[in-house]
Phi, psi and omega in degrees: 000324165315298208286335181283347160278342101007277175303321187301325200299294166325304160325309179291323174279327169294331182284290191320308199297304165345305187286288177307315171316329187302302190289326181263009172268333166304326205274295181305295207314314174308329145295326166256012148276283228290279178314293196292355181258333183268355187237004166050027196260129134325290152024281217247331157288336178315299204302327168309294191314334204285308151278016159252352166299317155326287165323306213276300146351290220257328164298290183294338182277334162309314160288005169242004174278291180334256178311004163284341200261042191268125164309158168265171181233165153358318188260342218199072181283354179234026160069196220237014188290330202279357204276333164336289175319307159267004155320288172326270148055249133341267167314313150020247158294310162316332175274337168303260190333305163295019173267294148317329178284323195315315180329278160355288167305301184321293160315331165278356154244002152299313210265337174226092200273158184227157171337155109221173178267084165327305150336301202280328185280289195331322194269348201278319191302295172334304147347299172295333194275326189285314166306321166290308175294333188286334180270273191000296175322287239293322180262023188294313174263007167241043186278330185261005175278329194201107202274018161295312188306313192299336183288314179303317179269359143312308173302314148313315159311299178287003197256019178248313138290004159266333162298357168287318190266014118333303195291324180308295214277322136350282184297280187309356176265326169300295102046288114033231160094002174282124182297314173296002169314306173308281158295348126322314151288355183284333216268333176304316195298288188325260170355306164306310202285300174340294194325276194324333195256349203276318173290350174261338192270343179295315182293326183271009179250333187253017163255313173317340170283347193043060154305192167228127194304142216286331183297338206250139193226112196259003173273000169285299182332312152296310192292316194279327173283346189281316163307283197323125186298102202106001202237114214272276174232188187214119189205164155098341191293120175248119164255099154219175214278145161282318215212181161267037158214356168222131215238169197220132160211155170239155178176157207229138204262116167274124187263168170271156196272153188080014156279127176274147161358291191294331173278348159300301188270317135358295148017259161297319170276331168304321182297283181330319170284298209306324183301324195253009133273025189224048176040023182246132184248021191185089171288140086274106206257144156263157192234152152232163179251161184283318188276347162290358162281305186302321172236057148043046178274000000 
């Protein structure tokens, strides 16, 4: 009953954390759309795009918290936890793309650089670092419980450095008057974004795939069943993710011979704890005996 209040508690501060990121990141974007079409900076607009892209993220990933915690029904026997994933995902592939549009523009203004107000981006780009960084905290401690939650703070993060290197190409350009400055920080913001984005999206693809999550160690998994007092071997083991916090394995147990029932299901439940502190929280075990193994039963 600890850990399910424990977990619920957590959930209720990731929504919040969710909730509030939605809003102050939306309220910026619109300030540095607005700036960035009157300062005429790619800069800010990319950086618009970039956190709106964010925005968009941060909707969907909310919106996959939600319905996970939606019953399962008849048709959708494991619930809606796997929709996590495809959040993740999801989001992803939305920052490539927009990773791609920053290029793009970027190259088009090498080739054709244009004005911007230097000033003016420095303040508004200043801004962004206060607002990312202040939504960042909020998933600073459940970034490694969950990767959606680690994807919002990856994002919020880098968006905080790329407006320090906003706030950068802004004074020199005030400072200045060199025009590629401005496109140059769009193709750093691409780069950046790359990074960051390229380990949530490799992860949310071999979980989607249903790997076995980068957290699961299945030669630990053997070593801890094999102490229980009784338990022979181990074979059959599938491990993959439900959700982006909660994982599933089936496997199948060779037991010593002469268990009666009740020490069989003793068994299973010591292995199933044991199991959920090695992250896994949906056990399904099958049992044999050595001699229906021996004559191949």
């Amino acid at each position: 009953m600890a850990h399910d209040h424990a977990h619920h508690h957590t959930v209720s501060i990731v929504n919040k954390a969710f909730i509030i990121g939605i809003v102050l990141n939306a309220a910026f974007v619109v300030v540095e759309f607005v700036t960035g079409i009157y300062t005429n900076s790619l800069a800010l607009l990319s950086d618009a795009g970039h956190n709106l892209s964010d925005v968009a993220t941060l909707v969907l990933s909310l919106f996959a918290f939600k319905i996970a915690k939606r019953k399962a029904t008849e048709r959708y026997t494991y619930g809606f936890h796997k929709g996590t994933i495809l959040a993740s995902l999801v989001n992803a592939v939305i920052l490539l793309i927009a990773v791609g549009s920053i290029g793009w523009e970027a190259i088009q203004r090498f080739i054709h650089p244009e004005e911007t107000q230097g000033k003016v981006i420095s303040i508004v780009a200043a801004i962004g670092i206060a607002v990312n960084g202040i939504s960042a905290l909020f998933f600073l401690r459940d970034k490694e419980k969950d990767l959606n939650v680690k994807g919002a703070y990856l994002h919020l993060f880098t968006d905080m450095l790329v407006s320090a290197g906003v706030v950068i190409a802004g004074l020199i350009i005030f400072y200045t008057g060199i025009k590629w400055i401005d496109p140059l920080i769009s193709l750093l913001i691409m780069l950046v974004v790359l990074y960051s984005t390229w380990g949530l999206l490799a992860e949310s693809l071999r979980l989607s795939l249903d790997a076995v999550p980068a957290d699961i160690d299945i030669e630990k998994i053997k070593t801890q069943t094999l102490k229980i007092k009784g338990v022979k071997e181990i074979h059959h083991i599938h491990v993959w993710a439900m959700s982006t916090t909660r994982n599933a394995m089936t496997a199948h147990l060779m037991l010593d011979e002469n268990l009666t029932p009740k020490q069989i299901a003793g068994i299973k439940h010591i292995l199933k704890h044991e199991l959920e502190h090695l992250n896994i929280q949906h056990a399904t075990l099958e049992t044999e005996c050595v001699s229906c193994k021996e004559k191949d039963c």
